[in-house]
C-alpha positions as CSV (number, residue, x, y, z in Angstrom):
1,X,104.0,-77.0,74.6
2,X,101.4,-76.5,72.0
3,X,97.6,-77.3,72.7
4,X,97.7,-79.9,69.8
5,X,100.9,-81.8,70.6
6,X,99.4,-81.6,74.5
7,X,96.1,-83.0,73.3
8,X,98.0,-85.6,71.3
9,X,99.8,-87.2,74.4
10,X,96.2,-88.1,76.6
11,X,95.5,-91.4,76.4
12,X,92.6,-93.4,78.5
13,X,92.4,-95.2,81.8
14,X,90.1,-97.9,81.2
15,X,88.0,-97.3,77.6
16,X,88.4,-96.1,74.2
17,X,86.6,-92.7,73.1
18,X,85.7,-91.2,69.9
19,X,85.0,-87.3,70.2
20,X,83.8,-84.6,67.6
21,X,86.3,-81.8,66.9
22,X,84.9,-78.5,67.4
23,X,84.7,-76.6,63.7
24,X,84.8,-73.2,65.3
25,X,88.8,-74.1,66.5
26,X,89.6,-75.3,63.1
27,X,89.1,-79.0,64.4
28,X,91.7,-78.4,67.1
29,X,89.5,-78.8,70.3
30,X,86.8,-81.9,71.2
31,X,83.8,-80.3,71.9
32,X,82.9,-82.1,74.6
33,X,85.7,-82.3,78.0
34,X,88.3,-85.5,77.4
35,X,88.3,-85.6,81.4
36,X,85.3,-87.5,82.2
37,X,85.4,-91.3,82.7
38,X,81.4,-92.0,82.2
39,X,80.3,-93.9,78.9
40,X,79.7,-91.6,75.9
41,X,76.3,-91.5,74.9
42,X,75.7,-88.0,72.7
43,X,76.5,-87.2,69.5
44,X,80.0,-85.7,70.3
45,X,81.5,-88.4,72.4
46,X,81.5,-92.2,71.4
47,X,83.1,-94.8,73.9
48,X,83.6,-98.1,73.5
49,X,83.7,-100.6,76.7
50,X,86.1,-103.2,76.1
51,X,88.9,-103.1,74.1
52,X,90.2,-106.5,72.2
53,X,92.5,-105.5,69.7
54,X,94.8,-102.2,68.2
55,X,96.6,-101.8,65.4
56,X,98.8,-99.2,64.7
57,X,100.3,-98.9,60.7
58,X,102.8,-96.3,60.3
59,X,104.0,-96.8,56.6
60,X,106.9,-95.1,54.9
61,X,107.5,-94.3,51.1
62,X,110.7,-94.6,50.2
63,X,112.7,-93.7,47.2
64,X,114.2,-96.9,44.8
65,X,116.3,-94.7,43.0
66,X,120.0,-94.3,43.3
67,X,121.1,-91.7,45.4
68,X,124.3,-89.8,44.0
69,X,125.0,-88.5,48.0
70,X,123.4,-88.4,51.3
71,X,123.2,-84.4,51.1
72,X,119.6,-85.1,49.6
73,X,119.3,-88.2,51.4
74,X,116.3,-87.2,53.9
75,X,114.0,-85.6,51.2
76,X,113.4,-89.5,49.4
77,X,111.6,-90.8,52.4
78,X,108.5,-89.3,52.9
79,X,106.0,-90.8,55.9
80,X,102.2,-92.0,55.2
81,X,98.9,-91.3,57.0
82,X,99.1,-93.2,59.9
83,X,96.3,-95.8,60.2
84,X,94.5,-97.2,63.2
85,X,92.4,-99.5,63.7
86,X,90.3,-100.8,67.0
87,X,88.2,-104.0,67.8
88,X,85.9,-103.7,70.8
89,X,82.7,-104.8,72.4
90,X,79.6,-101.8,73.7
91,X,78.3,-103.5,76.1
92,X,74.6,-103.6,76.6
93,X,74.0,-103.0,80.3
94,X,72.5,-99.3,81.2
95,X,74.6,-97.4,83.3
96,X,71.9,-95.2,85.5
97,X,75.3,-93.0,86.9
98,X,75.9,-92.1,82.9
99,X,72.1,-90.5,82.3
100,X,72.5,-88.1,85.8
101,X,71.4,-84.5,84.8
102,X,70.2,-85.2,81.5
103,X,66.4,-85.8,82.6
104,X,66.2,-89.2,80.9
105,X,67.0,-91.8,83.8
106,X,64.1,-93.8,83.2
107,X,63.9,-93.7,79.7
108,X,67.3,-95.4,79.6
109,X,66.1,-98.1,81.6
110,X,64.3,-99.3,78.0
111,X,67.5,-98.4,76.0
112,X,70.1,-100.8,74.8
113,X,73.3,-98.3,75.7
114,X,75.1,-100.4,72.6
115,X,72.4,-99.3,69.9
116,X,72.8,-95.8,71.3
117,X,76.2,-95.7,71.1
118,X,76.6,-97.4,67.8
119,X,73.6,-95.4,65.8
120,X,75.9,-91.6,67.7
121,X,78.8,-93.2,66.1
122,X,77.7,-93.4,62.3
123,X,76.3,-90.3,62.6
124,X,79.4,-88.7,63.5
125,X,81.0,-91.1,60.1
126,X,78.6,-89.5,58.3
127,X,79.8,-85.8,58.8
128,X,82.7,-86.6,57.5
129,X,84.5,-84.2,59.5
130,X,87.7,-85.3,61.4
131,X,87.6,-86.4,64.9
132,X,90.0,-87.6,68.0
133,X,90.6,-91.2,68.8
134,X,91.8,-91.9,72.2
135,X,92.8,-95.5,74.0
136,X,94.4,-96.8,76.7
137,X,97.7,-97.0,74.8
138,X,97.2,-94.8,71.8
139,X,95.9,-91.4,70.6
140,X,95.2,-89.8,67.3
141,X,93.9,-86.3,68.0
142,X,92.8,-85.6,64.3
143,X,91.5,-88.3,62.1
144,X,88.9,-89.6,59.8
145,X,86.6,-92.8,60.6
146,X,87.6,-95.0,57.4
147,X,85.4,-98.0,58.3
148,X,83.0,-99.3,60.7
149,X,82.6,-103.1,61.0
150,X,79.8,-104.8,63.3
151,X,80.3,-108.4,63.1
152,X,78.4,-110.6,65.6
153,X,78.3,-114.4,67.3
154,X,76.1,-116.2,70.1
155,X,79.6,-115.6,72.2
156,X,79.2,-112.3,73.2
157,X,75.8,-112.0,73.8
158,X,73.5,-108.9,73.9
159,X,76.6,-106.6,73.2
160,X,77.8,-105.3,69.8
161,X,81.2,-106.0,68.6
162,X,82.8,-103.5,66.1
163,X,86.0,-102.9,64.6
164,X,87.1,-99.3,63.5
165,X,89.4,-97.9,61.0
166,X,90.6,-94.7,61.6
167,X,92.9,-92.9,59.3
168,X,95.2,-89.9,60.3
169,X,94.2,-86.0,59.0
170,X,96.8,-83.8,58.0
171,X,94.9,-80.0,58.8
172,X,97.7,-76.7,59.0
173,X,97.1,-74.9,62.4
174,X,99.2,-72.3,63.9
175,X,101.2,-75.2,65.8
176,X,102.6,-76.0,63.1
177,X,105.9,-74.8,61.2
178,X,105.8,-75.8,58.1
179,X,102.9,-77.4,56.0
180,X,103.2,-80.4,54.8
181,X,101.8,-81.0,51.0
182,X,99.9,-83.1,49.6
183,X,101.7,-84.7,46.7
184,X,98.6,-86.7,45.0
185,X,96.6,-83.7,44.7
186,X,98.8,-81.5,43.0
187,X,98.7,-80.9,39.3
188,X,101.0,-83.1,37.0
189,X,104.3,-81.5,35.9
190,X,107.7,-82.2,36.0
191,X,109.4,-84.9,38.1
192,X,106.0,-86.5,38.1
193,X,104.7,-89.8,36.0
194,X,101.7,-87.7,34.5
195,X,102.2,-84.9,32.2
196,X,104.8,-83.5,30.5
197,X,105.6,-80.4,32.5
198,X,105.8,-77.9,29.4
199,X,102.9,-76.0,28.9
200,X,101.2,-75.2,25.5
201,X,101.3,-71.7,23.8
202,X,99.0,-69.2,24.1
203,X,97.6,-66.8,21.6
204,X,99.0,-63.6,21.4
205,X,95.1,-61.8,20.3
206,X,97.3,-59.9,18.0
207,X,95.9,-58.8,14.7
208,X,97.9,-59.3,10.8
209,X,97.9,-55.0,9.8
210,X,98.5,-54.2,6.0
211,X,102.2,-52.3,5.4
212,X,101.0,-49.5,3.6
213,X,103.6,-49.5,1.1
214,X,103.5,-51.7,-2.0
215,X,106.9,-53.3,-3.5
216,X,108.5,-56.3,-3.0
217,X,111.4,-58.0,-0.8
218,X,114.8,-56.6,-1.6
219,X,116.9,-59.5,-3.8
């Protein structure tokens, strides 16, 4: 078993985590350990208390065309970034257990662990680099944070509610086979609804030389 299909099977106990990919393994590897069941407060590991609500979309593009056989059959349905999205609450208590060995135990007594956690997380939106969601009942180990929501009511007190998008990355590692392409950012040719596919001539940087020898066309 690869390390990538391994790390896409882990899934949570009790919370959902967002963790930084390590750049040095090609975005393969968190850099900070998936075992460890304490809040996330750094930069490379976002957790989020309470899960409400998931939603997985797994979209398929399918051809409308006749088919003349089913040899080709499997080659007209091509499968979408999967997309998921997760509503949650950071809840506001400070746990003292989460700031042991990092030196700062009674300066997070004055912290709101929510704000901590939610100003780490748009900083790691703002990279823009891909990172691993994980839950209690779903796993995307290489994806990019489409949209962060933070809407807020009386009800749930000093906590912050937040709903994340999360939209799957297609990178080539040495897992995998056989890339797959991406269609949208190729250049327009044939078989496409842009361009023509025939390209235009080019000059031949050829100059016209003089004969040498005067007389005219044979009748």
């Amino acid at each position: 078993m690869t390390l990538g299909s391994a790390l896409n099977g882990i899934l949570k106990a009790e919370f959902a985590s967002i963790y930084r990919l390590s750049r040095l393994s090609g975005f393969q590897i968190p850099i900070s350990p998936i075992a460890n069941f304490k809040p996330g407060l750094t930069g490379n590991h976002v957790s989020i208390d309470l899960v409400d609500n998931e939603d997985v979309s797994v979209n398929y593009t399918v051809t409308e065309n006749t088919l003349q056989d089913f040899s080709n059959a499997t080659s007209n349905v091509h499968r979408n970034l999967r997309r998921f999205t997760i509503t949650g609450i950071m809840g506001s208590t400070i746990d003292v257990r989460s700031f042991i060995g990092t030196g700062d135990i009674l300066k997070a007594r004055l912290k709101r662990l929510d704000l901590v956690r939610i100003e780490n997380l748009y900083k790691i939106a703002d990279r823009g680099e891909p990172v691993m969601a994980i839950t209690p009942r779903f796993s995307l180990k290489q994806c990019f944070i489409e949209s962060i929501n933070r809407p807020w009511s009386p009800d749930i007190g000093p906590n912050t509610e937040l709903t994340i998008s999360f939209v799957e990355a297609r990178i080539l590692g040495p897992e995998l086979g056989v890339g797959l392409p991406d269609y949208d950012s190729q250049l327009p040719g044939n078989g496409t609804q842009a361009g023509g596919g025939n390209q235009s001539g080019a000059p031949s940087n050829s100059t016209q030389q003089p004969s040498g020898v005067d007389g005219v066309a044979p009748a």
